[in-house]
VORO-625363 format. One record per residue (C-alpha): y, x negated, z negated; residue in three letters; residue number from 1. Coordinates in nm, 4 decimals. Each point is the difference from the previous one (the first is absolute). Example, Ala and Ser with C-alpha at 12.3 -4.5 7.8 and 13.67 -1.06 7.14 Angstrom:
BEGIN
+----------+----------+----------+--------+-----+
|       yy |       xx |       zz | residu | num |
+----------+----------+----------+--------+-----+
|  -0.4500 |  -1.2300 |  -0.7800 |    ALA |   1 |
|   0.3440 |  -0.1370 |   0.0660 |    SER |   2 |
+----------+----------+----------+--------+-----+
REM end
This chain:
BEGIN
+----------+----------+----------+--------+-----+
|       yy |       xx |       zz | residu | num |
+----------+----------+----------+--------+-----+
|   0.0000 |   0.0000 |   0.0000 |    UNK |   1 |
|   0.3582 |  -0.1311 |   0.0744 |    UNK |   2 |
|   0.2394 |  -0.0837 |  -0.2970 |    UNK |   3 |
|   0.2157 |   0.1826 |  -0.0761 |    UNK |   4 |
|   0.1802 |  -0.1298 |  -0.2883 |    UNK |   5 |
|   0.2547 |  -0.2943 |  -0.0561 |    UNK |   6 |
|  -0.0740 |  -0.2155 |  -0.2605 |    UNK |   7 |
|   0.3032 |  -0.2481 |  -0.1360 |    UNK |   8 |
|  -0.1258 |  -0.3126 |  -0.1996 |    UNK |   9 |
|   0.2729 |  -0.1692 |  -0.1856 |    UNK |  10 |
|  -0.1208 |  -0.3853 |  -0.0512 |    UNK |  11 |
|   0.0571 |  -0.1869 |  -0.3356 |    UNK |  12 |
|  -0.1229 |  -0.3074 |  -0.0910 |    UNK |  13 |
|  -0.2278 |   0.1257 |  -0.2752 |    UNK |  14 |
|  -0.0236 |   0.3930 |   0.1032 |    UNK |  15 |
|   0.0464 |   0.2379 |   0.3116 |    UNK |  16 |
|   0.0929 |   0.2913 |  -0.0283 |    UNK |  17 |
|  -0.1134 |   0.2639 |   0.1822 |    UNK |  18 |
|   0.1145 |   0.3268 |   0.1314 |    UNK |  19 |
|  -0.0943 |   0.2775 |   0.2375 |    UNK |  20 |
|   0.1268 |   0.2632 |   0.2500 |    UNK |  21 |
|  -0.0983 |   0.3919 |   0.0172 |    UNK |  22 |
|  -0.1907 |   0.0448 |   0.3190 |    UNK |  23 |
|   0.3257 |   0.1693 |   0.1849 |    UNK |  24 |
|   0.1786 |  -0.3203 |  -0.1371 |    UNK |  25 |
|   0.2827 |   0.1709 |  -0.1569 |    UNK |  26 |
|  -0.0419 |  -0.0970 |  -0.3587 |    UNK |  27 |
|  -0.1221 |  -0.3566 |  -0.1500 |    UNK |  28 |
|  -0.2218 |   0.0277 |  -0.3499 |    UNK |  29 |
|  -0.0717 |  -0.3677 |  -0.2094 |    UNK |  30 |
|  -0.3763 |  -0.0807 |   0.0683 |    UNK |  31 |
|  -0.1139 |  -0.3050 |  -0.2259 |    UNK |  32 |
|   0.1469 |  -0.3291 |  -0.1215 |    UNK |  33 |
|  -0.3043 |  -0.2903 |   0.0276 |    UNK |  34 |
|   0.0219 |  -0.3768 |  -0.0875 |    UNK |  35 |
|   0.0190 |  -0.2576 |   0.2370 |    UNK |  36 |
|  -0.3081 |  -0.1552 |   0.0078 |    UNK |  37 |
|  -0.1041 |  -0.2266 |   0.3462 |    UNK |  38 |
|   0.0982 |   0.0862 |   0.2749 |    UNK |  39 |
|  -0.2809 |   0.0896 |   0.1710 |    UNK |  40 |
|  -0.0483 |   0.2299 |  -0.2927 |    UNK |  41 |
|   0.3407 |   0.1507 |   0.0223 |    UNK |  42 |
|  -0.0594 |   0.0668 |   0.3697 |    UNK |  43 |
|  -0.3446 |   0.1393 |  -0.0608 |    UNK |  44 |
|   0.1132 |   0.2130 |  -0.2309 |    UNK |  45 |
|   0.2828 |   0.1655 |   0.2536 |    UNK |  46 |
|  -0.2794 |   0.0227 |   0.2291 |    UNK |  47 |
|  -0.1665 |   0.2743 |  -0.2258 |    UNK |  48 |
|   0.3240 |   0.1913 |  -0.0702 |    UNK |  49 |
|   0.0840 |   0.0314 |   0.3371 |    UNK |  50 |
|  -0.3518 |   0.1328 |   0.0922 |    UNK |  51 |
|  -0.0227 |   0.2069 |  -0.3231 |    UNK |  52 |
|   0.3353 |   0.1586 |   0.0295 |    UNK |  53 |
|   0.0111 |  -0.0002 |   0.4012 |    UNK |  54 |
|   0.3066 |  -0.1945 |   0.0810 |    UNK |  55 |
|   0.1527 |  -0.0349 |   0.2973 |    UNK |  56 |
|   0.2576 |  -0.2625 |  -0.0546 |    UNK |  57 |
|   0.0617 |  -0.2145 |  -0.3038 |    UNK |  58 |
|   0.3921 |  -0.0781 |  -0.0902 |    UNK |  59 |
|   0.0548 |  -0.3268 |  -0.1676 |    UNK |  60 |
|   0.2975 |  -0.0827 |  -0.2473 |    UNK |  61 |
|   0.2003 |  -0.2952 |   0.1789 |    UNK |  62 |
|   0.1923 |  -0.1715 |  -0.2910 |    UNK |  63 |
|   0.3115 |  -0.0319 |   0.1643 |    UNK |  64 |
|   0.3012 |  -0.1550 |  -0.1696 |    UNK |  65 |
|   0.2753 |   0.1882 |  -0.0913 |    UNK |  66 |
|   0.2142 |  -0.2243 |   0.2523 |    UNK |  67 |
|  -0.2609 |   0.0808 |   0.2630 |    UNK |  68 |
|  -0.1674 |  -0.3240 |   0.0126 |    UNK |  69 |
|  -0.3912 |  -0.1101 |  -0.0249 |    UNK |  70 |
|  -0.1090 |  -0.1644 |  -0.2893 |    UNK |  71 |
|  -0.3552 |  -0.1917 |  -0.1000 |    UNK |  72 |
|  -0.0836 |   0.3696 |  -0.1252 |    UNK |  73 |
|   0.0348 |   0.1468 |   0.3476 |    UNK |  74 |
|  -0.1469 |  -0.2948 |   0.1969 |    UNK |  75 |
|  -0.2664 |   0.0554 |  -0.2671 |    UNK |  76 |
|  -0.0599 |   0.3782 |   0.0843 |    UNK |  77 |
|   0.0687 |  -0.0508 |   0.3403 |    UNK |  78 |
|  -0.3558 |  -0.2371 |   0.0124 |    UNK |  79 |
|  -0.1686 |   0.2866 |  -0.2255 |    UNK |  80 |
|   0.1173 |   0.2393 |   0.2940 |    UNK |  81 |
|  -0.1901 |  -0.2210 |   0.2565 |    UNK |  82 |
|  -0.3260 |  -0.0566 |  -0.2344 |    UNK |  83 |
|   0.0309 |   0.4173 |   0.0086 |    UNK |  84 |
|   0.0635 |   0.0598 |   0.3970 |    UNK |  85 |
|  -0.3183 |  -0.2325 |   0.0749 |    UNK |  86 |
|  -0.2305 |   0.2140 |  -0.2777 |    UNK |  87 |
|   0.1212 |   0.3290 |   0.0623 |    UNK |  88 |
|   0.0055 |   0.2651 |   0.3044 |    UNK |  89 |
|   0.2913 |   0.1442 |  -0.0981 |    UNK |  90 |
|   0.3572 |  -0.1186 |   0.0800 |    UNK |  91 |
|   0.1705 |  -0.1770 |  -0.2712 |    UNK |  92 |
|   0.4034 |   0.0834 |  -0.0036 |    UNK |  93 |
|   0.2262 |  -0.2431 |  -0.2509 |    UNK |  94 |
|   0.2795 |   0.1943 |  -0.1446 |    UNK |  95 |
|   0.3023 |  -0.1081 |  -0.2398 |    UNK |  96 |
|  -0.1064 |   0.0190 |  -0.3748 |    UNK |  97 |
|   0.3522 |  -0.0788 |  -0.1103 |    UNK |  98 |
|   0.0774 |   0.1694 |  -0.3312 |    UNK |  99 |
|  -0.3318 |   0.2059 |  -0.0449 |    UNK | 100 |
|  -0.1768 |  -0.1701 |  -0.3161 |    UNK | 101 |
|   0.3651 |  -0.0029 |  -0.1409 |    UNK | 102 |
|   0.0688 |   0.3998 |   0.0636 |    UNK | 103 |
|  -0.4265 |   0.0297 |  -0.1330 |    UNK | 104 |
|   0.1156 |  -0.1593 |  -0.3096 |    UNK | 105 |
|   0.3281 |   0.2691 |   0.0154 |    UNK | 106 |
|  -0.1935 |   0.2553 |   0.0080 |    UNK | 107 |
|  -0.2953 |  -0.0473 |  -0.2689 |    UNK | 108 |
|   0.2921 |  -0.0631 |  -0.2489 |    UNK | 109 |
|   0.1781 |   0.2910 |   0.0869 |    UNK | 110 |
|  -0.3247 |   0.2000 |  -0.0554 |    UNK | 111 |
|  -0.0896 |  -0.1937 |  -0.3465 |    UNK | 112 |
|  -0.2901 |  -0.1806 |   0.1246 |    UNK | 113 |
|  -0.0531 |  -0.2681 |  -0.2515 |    UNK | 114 |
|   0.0455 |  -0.3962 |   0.0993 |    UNK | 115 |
|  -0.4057 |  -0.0514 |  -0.0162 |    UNK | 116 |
|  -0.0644 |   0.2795 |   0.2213 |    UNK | 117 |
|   0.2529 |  -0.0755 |   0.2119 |    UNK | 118 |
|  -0.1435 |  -0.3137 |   0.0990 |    UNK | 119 |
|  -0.2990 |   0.1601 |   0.1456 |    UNK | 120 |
|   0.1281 |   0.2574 |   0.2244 |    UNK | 121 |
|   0.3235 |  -0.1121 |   0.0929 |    UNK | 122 |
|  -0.1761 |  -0.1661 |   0.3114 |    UNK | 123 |
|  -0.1374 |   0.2730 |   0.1512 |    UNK | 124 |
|   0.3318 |   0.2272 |  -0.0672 |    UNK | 125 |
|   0.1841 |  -0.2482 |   0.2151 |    UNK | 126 |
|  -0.2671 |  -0.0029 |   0.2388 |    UNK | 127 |
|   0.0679 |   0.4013 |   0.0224 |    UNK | 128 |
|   0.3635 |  -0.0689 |   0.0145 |    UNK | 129 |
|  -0.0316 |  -0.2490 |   0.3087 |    UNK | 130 |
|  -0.2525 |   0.2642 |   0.1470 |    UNK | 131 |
|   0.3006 |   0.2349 |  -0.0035 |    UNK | 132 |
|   0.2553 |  -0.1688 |   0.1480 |    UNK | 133 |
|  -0.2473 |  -0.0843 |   0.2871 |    UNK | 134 |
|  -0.0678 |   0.3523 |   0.0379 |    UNK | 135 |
|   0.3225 |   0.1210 |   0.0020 |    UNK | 136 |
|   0.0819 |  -0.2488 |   0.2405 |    UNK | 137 |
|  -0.2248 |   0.1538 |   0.2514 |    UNK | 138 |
|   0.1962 |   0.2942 |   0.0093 |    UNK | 139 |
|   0.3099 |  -0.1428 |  -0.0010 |    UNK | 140 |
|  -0.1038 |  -0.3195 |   0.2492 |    UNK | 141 |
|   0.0802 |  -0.2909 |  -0.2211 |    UNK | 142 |
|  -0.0981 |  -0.3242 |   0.0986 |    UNK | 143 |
|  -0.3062 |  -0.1045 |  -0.1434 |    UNK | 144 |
|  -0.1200 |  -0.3901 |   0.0411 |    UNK | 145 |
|  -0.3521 |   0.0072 |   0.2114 |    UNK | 146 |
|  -0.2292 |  -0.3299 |  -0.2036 |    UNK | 147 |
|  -0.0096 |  -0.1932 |   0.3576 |    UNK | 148 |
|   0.3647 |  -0.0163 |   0.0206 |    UNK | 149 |
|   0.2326 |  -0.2972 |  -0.1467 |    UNK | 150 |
|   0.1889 |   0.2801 |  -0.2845 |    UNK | 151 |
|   0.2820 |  -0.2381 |  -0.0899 |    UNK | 152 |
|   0.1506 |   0.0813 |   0.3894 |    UNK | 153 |
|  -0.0503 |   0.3447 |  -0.0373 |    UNK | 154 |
|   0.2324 |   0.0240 |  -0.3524 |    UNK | 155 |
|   0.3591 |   0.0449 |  -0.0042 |    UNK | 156 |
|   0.1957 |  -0.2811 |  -0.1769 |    UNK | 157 |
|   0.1831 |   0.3440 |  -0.2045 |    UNK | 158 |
|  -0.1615 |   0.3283 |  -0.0459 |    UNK | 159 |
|   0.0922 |   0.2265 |   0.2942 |    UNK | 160 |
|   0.3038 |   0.2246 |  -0.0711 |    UNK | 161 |
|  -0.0951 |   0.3811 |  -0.1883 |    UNK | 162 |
|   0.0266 |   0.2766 |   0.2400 |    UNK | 163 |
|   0.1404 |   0.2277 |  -0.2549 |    UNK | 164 |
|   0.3920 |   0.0534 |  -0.0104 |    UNK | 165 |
|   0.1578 |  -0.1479 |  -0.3000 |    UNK | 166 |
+----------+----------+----------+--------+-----+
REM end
């Protein structure tokens, strides 16, 4: 059966988060947060979510700098991305994590989740935040930066301008 779902992994260097689309890809729940182990583990184990949960397209967090450059953290990502596309049969998209772990964090405060618990989901809540933005940006037609592609040309030195009126 074809996927259907969108899966969005946001990549730490001890956990990834994980989060997951509705089948009409409106709405993005939090899946899982799992430690980093090997790599060939961590790709094994995306291998059985995306068959498990039938995913069409996984969305990785790029950790872009605020400034819009590439750090050792993106090159680092961007290598995971590759290891992925070579494993997988479905496409791999990189998208801009800017922000998201900081506006998890936001948010499990604001609801009273305590600092220990916090530390265990706030992974996959990002990962469900990314998801989001990606899949409001495919009804709005944002950019979105394809793995293959070099990402540092395709970011604007400043954010673009708002299109609301001030």
């Amino acid at each position: 059966m074809a996927g259907t779902r969108i899966m969005a992994l946001d990549p730490g260097t001890k956990r990834i988060g994980v989060a997951l689309s509705d089948e009409l890809g409106w709405t993005a729940q939090p899946l899982e947060t799992f430690e980093r182990r090997t790599l060939a583990q961590d790709v094994a184990h995306i291998q059985r979510l995306v068959r498990e949960h039938e995913v069409r397209e996984i969305v990785m967090g790029l950790p872009i700098r605020l400034n819009g450059s590439l750090g050792p953290e993106a090159e680092s990502v961007q290598q995971f991305i590759q290891q992925l596309e070579q494993s997988l049969t479905v496409p791999v998209v990189a998208w801009d994590e800017r922000l998201t772990t900081k506006s998890a964090e936001e948010l499990l405060i604001q609801a009273n989740v305590s600092r220990r618990k916090r530390k265990g989901i706030v992974d996959r809540i990002a990962a469900a935040i990314l998801l989001q933005s990606y899949l409001h940006s495919l009804s709005t037609g944002e950019a979105s930066f394809p793995a293959g592609e070099s990402v540092s040309a395709s970011i604007p030195a400043e954010p673009p301008p708002s299109s609301e009126e001030p």
